[in-house]
DSSP file (Angstrom, degrees, kcal/mol; ACC not computed):
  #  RESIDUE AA STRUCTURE BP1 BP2  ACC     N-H-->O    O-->H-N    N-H-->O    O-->H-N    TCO  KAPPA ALPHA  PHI   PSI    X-CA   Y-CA   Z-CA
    1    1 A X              0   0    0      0, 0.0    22,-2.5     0, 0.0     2,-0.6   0.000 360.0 360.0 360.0 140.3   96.4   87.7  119.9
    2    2 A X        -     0   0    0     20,-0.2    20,-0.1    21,-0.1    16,-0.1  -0.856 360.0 -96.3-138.9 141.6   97.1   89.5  117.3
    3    3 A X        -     0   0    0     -2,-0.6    15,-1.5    18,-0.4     2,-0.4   0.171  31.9-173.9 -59.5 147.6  100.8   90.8  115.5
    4    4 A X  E     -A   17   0A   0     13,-0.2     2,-0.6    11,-0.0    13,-0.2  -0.844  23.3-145.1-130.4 140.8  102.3   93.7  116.0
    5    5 A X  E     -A   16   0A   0     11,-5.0    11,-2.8    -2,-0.4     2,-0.3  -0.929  27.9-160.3 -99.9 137.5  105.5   95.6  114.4
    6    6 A X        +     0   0    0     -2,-0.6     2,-0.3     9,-0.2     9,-0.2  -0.939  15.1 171.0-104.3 151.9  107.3   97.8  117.3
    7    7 A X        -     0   0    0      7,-0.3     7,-2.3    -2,-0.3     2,-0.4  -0.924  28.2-141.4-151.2 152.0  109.6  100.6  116.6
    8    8 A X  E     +B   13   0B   0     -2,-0.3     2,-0.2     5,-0.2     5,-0.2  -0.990  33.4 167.8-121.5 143.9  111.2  103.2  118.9
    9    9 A X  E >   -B   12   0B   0      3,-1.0     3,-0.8    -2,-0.4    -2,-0.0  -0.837  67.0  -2.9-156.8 131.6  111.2  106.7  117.0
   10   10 A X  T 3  S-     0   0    0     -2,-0.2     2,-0.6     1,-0.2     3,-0.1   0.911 131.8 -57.0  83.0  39.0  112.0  110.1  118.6
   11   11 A X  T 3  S+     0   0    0      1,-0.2    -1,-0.2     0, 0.0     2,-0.1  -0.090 119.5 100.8  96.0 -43.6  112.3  108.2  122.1
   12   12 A X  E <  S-B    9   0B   0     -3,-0.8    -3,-1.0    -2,-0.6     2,-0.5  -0.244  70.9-130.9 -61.8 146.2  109.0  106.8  122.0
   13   13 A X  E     -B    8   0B   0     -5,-0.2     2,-0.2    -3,-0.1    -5,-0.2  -0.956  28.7-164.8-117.4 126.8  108.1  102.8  121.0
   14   14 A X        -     0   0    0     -7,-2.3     2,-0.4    -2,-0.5    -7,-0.3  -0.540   8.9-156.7 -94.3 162.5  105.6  102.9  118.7
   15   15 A X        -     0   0    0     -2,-0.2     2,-0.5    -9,-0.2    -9,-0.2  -0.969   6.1-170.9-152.4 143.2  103.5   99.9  117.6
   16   16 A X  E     -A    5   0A   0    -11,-2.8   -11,-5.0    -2,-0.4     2,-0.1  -0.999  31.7-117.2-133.6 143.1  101.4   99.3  114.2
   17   17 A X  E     -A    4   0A   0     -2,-0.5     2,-0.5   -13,-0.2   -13,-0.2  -0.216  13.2-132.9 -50.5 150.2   99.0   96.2  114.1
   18   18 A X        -     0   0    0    -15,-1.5     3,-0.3     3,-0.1     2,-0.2  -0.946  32.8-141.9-114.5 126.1  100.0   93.9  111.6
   19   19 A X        +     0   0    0     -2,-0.5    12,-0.1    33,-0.2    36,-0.0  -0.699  69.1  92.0-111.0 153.5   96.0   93.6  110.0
   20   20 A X  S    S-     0   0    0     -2,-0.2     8,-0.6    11,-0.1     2,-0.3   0.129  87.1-103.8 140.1 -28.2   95.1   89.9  109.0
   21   21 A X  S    S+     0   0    0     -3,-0.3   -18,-0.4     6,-0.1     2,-0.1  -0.801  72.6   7.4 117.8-153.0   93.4   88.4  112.3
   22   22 A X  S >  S-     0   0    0     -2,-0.3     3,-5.2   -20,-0.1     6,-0.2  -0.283  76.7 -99.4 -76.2 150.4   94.5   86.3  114.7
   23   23 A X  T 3  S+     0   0    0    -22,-2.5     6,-0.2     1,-0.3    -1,-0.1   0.744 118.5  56.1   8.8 -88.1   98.3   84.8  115.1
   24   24 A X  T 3  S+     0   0    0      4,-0.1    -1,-0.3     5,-0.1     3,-0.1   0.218  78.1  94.7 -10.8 -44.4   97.4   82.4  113.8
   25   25 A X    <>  -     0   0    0     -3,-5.2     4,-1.9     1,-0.1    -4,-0.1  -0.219  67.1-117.0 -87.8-176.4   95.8   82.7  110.5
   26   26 A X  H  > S+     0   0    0      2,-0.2     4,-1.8     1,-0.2     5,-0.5   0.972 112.8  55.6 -75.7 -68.3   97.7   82.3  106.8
   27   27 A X  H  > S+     0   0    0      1,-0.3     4,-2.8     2,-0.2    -1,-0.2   0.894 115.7  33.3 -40.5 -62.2   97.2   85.7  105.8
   28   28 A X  H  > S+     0   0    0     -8,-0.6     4,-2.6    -6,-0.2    -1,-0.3   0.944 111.6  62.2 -64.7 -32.3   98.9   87.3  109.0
   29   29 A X  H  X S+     0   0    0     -4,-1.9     4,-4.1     1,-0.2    -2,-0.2   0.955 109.5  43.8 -28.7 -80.2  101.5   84.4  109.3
   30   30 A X  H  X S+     0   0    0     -4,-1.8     4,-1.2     2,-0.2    -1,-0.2   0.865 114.0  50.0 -53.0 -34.2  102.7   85.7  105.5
   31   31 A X  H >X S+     0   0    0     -4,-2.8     4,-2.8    -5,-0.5     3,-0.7   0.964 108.1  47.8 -63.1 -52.0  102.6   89.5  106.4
   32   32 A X  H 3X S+     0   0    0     -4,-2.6     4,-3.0     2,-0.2     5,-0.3   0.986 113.2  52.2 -55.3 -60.4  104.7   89.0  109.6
   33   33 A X  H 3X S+     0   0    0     -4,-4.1     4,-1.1     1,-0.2    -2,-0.2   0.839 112.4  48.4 -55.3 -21.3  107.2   86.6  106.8
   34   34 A X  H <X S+     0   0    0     -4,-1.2     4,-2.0    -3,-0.7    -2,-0.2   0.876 113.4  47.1 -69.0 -48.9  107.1   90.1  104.6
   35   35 A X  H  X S+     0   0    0     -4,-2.8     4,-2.0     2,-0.2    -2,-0.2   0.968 111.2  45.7 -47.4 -68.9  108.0   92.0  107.9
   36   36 A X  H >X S+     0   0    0     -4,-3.0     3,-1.2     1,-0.2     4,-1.2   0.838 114.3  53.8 -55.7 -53.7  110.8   89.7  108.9
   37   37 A X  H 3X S+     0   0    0     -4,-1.1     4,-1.3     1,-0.3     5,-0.3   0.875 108.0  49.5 -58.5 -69.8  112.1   90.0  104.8
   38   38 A X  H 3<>S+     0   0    0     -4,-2.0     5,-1.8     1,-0.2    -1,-0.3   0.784 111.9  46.4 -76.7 -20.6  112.1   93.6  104.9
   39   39 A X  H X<5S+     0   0    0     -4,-2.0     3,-1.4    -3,-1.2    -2,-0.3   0.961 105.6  59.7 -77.4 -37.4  114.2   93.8  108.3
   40   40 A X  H 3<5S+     0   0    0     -4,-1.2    -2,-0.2     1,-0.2    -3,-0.2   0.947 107.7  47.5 -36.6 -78.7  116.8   91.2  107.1
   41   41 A X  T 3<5S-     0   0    0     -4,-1.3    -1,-0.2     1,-0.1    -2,-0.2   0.449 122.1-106.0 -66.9  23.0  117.7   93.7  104.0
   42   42 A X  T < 5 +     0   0    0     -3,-1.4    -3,-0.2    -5,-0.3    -1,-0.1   0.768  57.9 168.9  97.6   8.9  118.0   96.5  106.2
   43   43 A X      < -     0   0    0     -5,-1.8     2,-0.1    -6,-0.2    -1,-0.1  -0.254  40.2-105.7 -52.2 152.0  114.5   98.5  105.4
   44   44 A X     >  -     0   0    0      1,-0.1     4,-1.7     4,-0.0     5,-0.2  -0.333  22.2-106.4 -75.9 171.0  113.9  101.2  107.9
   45   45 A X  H  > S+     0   0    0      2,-0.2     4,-1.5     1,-0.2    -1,-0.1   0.997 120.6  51.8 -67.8 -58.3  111.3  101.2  110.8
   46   46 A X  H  > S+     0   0    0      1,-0.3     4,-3.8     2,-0.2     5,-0.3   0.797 106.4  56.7 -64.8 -37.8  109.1  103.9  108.6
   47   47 A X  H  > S+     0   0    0      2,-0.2     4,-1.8     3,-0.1    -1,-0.3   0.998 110.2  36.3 -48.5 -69.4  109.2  101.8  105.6
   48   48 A X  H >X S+     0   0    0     -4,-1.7     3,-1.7     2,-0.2     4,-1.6   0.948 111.2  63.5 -75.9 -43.9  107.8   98.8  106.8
   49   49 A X  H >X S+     0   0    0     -4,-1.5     4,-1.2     1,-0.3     3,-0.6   0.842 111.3  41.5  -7.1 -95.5  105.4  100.9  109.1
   50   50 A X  H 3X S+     0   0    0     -4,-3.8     4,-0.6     1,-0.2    -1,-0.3   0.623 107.6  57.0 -66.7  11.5  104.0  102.2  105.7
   51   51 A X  H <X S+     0   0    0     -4,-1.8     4,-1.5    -3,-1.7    -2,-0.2   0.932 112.9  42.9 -65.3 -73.2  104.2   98.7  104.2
   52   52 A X  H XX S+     0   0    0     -4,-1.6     4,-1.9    -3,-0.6     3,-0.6   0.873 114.3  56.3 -50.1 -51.8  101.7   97.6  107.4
   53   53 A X  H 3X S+     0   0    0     -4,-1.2     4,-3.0     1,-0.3    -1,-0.3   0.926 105.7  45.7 -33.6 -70.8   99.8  100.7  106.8
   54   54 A X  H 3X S+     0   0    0     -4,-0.6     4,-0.6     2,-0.2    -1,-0.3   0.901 102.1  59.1 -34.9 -61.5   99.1  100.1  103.5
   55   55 A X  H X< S+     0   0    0     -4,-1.5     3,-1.8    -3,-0.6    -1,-0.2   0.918 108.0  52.0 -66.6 -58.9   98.1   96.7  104.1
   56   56 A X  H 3< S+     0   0    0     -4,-1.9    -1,-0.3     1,-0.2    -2,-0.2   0.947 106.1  57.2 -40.5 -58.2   95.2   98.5  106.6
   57   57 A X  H 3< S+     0   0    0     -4,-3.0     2,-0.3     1,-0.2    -1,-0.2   0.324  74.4  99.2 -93.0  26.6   94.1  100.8  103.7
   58   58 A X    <<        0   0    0     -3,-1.8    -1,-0.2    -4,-0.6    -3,-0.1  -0.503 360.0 360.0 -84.7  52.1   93.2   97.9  101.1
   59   59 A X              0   0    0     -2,-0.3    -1,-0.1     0, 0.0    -2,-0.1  -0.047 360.0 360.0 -32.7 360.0   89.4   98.2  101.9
């Protein structure tokens, strides 16, 4: 299984992968705690959507 951010914009629910592996592992475990951080102060859906993005385009 693997984490996911949902968002509804323009009507639609959108979903971005959280990248990192399974549930389970450290690495996604701390991204998902980065996620939860940035909705607690009040970040927008697009923000953390390019937060996750980002995360994807560290190759």
């Amino acid at each position: 299984m693997k984490s996911l951010f949902s968002y509804k914009e323009g009507g639609r629910v959108r979903h971005v992968h959280i990248p990192g592996g399974n549930v389970r592992s450290a690495l996604s475990q701390s991204r998902a705690i980065e996620v939860r951080a940035k909705i607690a102060v009040g970040a927008t859906s697009a923000q953390i959507a390019e937060m996750i993005r980002k995360w994807s385009d560290k190759k």
